[in-house]
NUKOLMAR-836250 format. One record per atom (N, C-alpha, C): residue in one letter; x, y, z. Coordinates in nm, 4 decimals. Layout:
// residues N
NODE   residu         xx         yy         zz
NODE        A          X          Y          Z
...
END
This chain:
// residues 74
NODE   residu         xx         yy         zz
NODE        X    -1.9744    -7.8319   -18.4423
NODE        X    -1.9880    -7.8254   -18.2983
NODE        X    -1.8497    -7.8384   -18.2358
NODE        X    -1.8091    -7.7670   -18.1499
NODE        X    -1.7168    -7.7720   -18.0890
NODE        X    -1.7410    -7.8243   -17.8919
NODE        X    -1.6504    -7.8983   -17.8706
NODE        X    -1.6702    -7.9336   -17.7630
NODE        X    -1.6746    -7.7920   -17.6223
NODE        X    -1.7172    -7.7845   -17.5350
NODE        X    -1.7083    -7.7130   -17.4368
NODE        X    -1.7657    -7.5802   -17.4915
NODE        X    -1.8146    -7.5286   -17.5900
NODE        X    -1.8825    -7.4298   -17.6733
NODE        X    -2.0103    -7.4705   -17.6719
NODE        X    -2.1064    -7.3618   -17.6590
NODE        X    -2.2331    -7.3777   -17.6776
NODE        X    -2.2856    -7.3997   -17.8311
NODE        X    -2.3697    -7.4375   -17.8777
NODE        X    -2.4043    -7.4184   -18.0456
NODE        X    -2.4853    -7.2918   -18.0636
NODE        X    -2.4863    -7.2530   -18.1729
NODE        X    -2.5012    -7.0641   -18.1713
NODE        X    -2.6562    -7.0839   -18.1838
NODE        X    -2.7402    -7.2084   -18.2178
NODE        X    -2.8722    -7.2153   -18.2300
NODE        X    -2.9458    -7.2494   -18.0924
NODE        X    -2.8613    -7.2771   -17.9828
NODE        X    -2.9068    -7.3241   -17.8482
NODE        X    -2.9669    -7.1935   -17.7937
NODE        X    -3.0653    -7.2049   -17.7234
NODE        X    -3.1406    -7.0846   -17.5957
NODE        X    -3.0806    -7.0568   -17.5396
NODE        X    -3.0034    -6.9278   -17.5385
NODE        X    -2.9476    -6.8533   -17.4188
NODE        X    -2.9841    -6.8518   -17.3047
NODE        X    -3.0857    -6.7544   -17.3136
NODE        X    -3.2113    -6.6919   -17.2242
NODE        X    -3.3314    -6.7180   -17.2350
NODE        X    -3.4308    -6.7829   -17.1969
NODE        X    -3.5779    -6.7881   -17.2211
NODE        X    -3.6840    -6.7452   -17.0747
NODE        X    -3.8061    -6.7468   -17.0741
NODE        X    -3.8619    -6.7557   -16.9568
NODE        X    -3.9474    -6.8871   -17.0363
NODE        X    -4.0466    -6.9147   -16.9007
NODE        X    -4.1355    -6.9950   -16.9030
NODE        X    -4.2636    -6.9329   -16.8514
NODE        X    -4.4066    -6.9732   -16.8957
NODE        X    -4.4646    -6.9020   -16.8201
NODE        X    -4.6040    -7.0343   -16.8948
NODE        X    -4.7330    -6.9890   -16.7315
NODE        X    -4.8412    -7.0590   -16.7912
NODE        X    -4.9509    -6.9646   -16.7653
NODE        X    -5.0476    -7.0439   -16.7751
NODE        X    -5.1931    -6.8949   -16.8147
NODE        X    -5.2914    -7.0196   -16.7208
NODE        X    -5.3621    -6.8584   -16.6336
NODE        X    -5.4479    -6.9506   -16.5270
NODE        X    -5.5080    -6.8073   -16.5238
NODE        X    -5.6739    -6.8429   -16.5606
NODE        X    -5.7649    -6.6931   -16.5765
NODE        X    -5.7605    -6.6432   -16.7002
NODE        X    -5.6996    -6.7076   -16.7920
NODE        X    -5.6234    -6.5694   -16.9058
NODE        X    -5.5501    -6.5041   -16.8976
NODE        X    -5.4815    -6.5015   -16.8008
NODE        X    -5.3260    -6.4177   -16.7769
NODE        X    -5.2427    -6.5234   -16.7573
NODE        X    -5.1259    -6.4900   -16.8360
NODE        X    -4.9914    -6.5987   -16.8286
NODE        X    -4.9006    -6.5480   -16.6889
NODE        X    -4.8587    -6.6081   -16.6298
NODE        X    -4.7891    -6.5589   -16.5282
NODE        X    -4.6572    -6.6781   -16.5457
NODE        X    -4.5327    -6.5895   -16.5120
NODE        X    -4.4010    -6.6198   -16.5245
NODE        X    -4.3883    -6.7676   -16.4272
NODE        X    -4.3124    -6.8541   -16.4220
NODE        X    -4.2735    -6.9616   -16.3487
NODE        X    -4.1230    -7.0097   -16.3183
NODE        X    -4.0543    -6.9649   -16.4649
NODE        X    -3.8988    -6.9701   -16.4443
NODE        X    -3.8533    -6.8562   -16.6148
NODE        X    -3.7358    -6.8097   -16.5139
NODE        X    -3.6572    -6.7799   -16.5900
NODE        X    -3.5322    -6.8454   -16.5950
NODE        X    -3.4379    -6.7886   -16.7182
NODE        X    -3.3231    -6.9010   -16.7521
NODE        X    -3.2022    -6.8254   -16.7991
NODE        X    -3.0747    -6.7958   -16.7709
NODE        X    -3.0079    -6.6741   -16.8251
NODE        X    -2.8805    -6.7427   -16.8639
NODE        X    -2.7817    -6.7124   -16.9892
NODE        X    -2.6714    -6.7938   -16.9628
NODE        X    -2.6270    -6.9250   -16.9781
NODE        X    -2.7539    -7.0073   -17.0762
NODE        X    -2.7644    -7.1154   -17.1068
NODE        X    -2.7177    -7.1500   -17.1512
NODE        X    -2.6350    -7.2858   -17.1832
NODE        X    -2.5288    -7.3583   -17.2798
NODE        X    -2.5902    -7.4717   -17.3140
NODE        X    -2.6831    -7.5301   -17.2800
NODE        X    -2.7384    -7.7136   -17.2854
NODE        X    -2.8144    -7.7276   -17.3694
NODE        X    -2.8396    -7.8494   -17.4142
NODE        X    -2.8976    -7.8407   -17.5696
NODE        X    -3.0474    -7.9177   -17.4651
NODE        X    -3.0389    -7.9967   -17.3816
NODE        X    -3.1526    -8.0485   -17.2740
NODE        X    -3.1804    -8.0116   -17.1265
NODE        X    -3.2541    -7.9226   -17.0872
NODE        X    -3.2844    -7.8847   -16.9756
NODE        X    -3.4143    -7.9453   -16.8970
NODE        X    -3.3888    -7.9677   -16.7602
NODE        X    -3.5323    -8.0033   -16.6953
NODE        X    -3.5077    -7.9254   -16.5768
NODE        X    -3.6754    -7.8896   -16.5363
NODE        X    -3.6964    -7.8094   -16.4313
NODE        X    -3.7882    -7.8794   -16.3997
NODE        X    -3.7555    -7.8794   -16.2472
NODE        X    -3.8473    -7.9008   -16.1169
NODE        X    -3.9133    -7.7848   -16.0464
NODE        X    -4.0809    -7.8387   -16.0679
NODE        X    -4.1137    -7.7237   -15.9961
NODE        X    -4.1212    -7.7397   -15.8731
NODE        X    -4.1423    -7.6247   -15.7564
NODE        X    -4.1399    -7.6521   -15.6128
NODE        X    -4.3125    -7.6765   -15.5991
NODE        X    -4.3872    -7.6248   -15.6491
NODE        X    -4.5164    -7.6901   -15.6125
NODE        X    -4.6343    -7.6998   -15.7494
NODE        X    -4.6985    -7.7750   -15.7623
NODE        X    -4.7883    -7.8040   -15.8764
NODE        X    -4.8622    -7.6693   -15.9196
NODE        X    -4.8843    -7.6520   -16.0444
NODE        X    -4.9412    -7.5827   -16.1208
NODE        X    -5.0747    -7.6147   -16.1787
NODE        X    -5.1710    -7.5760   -16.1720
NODE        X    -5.3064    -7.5879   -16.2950
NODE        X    -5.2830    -7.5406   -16.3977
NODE        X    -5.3129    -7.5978   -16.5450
NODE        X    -5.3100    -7.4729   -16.6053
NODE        X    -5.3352    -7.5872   -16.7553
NODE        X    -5.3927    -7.5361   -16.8688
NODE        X    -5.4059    -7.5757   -16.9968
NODE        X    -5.3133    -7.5040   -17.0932
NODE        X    -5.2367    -7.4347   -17.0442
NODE        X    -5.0748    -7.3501   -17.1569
NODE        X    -4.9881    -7.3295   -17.0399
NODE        X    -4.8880    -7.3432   -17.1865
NODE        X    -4.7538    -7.3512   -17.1331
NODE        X    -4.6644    -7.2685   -17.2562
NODE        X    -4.5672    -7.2046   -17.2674
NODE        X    -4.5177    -7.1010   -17.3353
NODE        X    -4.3699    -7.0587   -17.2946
NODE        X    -4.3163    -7.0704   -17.3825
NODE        X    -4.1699    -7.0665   -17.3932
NODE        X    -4.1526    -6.9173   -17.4655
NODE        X    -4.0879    -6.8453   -17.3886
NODE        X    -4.0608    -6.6922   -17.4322
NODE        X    -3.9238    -6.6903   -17.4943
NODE        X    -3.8458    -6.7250   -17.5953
NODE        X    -3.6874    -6.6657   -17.6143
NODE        X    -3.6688    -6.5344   -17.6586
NODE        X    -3.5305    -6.5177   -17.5743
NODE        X    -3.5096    -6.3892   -17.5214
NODE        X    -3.4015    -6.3515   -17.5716
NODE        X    -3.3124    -6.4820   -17.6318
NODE        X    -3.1626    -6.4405   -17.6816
NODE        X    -3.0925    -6.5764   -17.6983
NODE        X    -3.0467    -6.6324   -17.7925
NODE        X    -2.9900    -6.7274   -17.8502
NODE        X    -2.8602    -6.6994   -17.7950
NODE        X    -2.7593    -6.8372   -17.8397
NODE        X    -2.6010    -6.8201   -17.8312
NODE        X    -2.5330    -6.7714   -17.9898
NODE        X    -2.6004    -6.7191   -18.0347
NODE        X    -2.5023    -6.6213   -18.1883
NODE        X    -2.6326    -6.6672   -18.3238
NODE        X    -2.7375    -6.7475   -18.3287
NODE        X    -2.8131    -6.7543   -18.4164
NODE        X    -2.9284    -6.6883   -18.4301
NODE        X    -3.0200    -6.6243   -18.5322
NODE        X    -3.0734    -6.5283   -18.5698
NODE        X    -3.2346    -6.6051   -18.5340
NODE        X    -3.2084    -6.7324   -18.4962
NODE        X    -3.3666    -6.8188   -18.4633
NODE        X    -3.2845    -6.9088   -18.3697
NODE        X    -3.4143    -6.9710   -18.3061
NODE        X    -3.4088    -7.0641   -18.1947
NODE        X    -3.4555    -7.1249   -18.2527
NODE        X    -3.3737    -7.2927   -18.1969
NODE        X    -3.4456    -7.4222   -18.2163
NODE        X    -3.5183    -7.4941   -18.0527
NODE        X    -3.6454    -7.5385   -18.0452
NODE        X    -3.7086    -7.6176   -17.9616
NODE        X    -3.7405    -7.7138   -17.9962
NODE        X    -3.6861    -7.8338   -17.9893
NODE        X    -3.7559    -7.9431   -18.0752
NODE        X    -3.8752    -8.0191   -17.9917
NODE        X    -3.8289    -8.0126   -17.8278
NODE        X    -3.9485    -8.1264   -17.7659
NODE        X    -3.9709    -8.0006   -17.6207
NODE        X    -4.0786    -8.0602   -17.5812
NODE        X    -4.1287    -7.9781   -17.4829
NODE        X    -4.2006    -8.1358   -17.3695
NODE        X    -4.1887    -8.1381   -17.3031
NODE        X    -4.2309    -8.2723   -17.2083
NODE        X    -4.3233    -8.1816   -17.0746
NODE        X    -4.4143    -8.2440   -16.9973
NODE        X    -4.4634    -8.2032   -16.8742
NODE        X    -4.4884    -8.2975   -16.8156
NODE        X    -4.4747    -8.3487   -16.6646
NODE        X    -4.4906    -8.4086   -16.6106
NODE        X    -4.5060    -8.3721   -16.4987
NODE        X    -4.6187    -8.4507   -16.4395
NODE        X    -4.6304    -8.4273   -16.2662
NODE        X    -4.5505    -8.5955   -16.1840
NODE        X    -4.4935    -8.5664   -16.1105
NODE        X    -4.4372    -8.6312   -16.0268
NODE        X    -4.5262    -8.7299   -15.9425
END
């Protein structure tokens, strides 16, 4: 690991998305990523029983790592 460098296994790019009806519908996208821990605030509450992490493009590794996924309502 080098300091001020991203690690080549970190999420570039991902979306987020949840499913309400059976259709997943988008909630955030993410472009340009360097952080090994991200949190998002949503602007207003969601229903929903899934949640789904789309990657779209790593920083130089051939797989993505996700180790934890958290949800919380405020």
């Amino acid at each position: 690991m080098q300091w001020g460098q991203a690690q080549k296994e970190t999420v570039h790019s991902y979306r987020i998305e949840y499913r309400t009806n059976s259709i997943w519908k988008q909630i955030i996208t993410v472009t340009n990523n360097f952080q090994r821990k991200r949190v998002h605030k949503l602007s207003e509450d969601i229903k929903t029983n899934s949640i789904r992490i789309i990657v779209l493009e790593t920083n130089g590794e051939d797989s993505a790592r996700i180790v934890e996924i958290r949800v919380y309502r405020d």
